[in-house]
Each structure stands twice: as C-alpha cells, then as structure tokens.
C-alpha positions in Angstrom: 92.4 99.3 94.1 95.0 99.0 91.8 98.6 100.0 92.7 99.9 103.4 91.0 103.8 104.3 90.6 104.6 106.2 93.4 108.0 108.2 94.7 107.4 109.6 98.3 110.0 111.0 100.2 109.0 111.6 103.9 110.9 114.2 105.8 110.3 114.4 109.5 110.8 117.9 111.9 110.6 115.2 115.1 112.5 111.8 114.9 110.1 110.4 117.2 107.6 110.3 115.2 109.5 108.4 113.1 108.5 105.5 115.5 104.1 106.1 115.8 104.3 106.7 112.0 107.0 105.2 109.9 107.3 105.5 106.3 106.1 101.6 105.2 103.1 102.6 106.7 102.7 106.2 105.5 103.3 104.9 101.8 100.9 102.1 102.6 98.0 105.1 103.3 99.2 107.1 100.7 99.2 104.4 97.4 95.2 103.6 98.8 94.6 107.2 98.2 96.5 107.9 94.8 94.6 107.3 91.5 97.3 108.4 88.8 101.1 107.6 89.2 102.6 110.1 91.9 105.6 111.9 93.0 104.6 113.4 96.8 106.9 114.5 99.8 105.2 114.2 103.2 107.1 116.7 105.4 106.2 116.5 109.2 106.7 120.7 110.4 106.6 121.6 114.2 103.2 124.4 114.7 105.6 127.5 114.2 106.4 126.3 110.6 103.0 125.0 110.0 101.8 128.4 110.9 104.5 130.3 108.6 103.4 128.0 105.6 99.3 128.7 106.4 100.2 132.6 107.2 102.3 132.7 103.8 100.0 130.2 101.2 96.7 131.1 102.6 96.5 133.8 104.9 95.3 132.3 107.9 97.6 133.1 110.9 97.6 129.7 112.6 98.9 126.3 112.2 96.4 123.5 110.6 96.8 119.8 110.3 97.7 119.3 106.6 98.3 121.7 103.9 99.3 120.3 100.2 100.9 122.1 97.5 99.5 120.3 94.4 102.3 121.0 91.5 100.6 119.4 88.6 97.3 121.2 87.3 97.3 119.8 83.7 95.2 116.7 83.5 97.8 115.4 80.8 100.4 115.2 83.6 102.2 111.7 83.9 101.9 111.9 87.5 101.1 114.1 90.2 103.3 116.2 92.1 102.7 117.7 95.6 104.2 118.5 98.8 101.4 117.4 101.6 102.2 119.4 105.0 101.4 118.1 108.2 101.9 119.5 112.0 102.8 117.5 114.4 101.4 119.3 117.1 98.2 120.2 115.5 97.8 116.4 114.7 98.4 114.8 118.0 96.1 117.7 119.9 93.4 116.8 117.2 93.5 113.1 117.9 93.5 113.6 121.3 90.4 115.7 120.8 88.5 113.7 118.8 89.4 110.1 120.8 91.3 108.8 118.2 94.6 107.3 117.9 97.7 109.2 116.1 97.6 106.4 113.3 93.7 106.8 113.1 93.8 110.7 112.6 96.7 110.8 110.3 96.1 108.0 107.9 92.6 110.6 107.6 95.1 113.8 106.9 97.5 112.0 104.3 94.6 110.7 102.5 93.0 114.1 102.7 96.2 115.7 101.4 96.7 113.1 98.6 93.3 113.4 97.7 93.8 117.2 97.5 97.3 116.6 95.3 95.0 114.6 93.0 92.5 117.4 92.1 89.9 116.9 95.0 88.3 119.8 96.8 85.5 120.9 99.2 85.0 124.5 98.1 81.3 123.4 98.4 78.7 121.3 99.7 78.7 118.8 96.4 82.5 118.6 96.3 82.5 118.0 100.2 80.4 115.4 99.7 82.1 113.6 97.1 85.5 113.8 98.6 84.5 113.0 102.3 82.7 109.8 100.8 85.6 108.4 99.3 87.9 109.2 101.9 86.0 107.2 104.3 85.9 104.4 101.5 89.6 104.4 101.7 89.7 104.7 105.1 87.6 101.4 105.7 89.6 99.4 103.3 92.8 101.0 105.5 90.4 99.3 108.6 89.9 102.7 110.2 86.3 104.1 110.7 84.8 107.0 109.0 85.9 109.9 110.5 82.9 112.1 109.4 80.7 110.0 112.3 80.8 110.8 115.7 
C-alpha cells in the first residue's frame, strides 16, 4: 500500500494512554487505512464527552468507541479532513470484553474511523460487507487478526 500525505494531530484527555498508544504507532495504523492524502485529528475523550459528542451529533445518549466527523464530501477534495473520536473508557471495557489487547481493539477503531473519514459506510448489508473486508485486509497487513471472527 502506497504511502499518502498525511497531517495528524493526536490530542489525548488521559496522558497515560499516551504510553499503550503513542502517536508513531497511531500514524503507523492510520497511513494503512488512508487512500487519498489526509489531514485527521485523533482526539482521545473520557465517556462523559464521548457521550455529549454521540448525544449532540447523533442522538444516541451514550458514549461509543469512535465517532468521525468527516469534513470533506466533495470527491475533488485534495485530501480528506476529519476529526476521528475515540473513548477511552468505552475502548478499554470493549477490549477487555472481547479478549483483545488495547492495541488490538484500537488499531480496529482508528482504521474504522479513517475508513469512515474516507467515504466508507455500513448503512447496509453490501456496504458492511465491503468495509468490514478491507478493514480486516488492513488489519492483517497491521499483523492483527480479523476482528469480525470470534
């Protein structure tokens, strides 16, 4: 996969995370996800923000584990432009849910979220599909398994 431009910023709500996920390796996942040039903020929030941002952008009154604000619509854009959302709480019960590691289960959220910045959705079963496939192609070339098999 060919390298695109990329500006990230990462802005984290916990220092210590800072430590499990540090930015070399969050730009790492996020330039295997990106297939145009980019401009993307990841912003770490603690569950009452990531519950204000969900109860305000989508009307759901809880905190999720990634929410992106994709900025550029127009396929002409130069590069994307997002803000990818992720709770920090949400994301470490998850992993511990599901067995994996922090790393595991958010290298699957940023590349969810930048997929999402990029046009991607899974409104419905096709789209689902499509995107779910080639996050878990990125995924495996990131060395982590598919996260869509138990």
């Amino acid at each position: 996969m060919s390298k695109h431009k990329l500006s990230l910023s990462v802005q984290y709500a916990d220092a210590s995370l800072q430590q499990d996920l540090p930015r070399p390796l969050l730009r790492r996942w996020v330039q295997a996800a990106l297939l145009f040039p980019a401009s993307l903020n990841l912003r770490f929030v603690d569950a009452e923000e990531g519950r204000a941002l969900n109860a305000a952008y989508r009307q759901k009154d809880y905190a999720t584990n990634v929410l992106t604000f994709a900025y550029t619509e127009d396929e002409e854009a130069e590069e994307t432009q997002a803000d990818i959302v992720l709770c920090n709480e949400v994301l470490a019960r998850e992993a511990q849910e599901q067995g994996k590691t922090l790393q595991a289960h958010c290298a699957h959220l940023v590349v969810h979220g930048v997929l999402h910045a990029q046009g991607y959705d899974h409104e419905d079963e096709a789209e689902a599909e499509e995107m779910e496939a080639l996050e878990a192609e990125i995924l495996a070339k990131l060395g982590f398994a598919n996260p869509y098999q138990e």
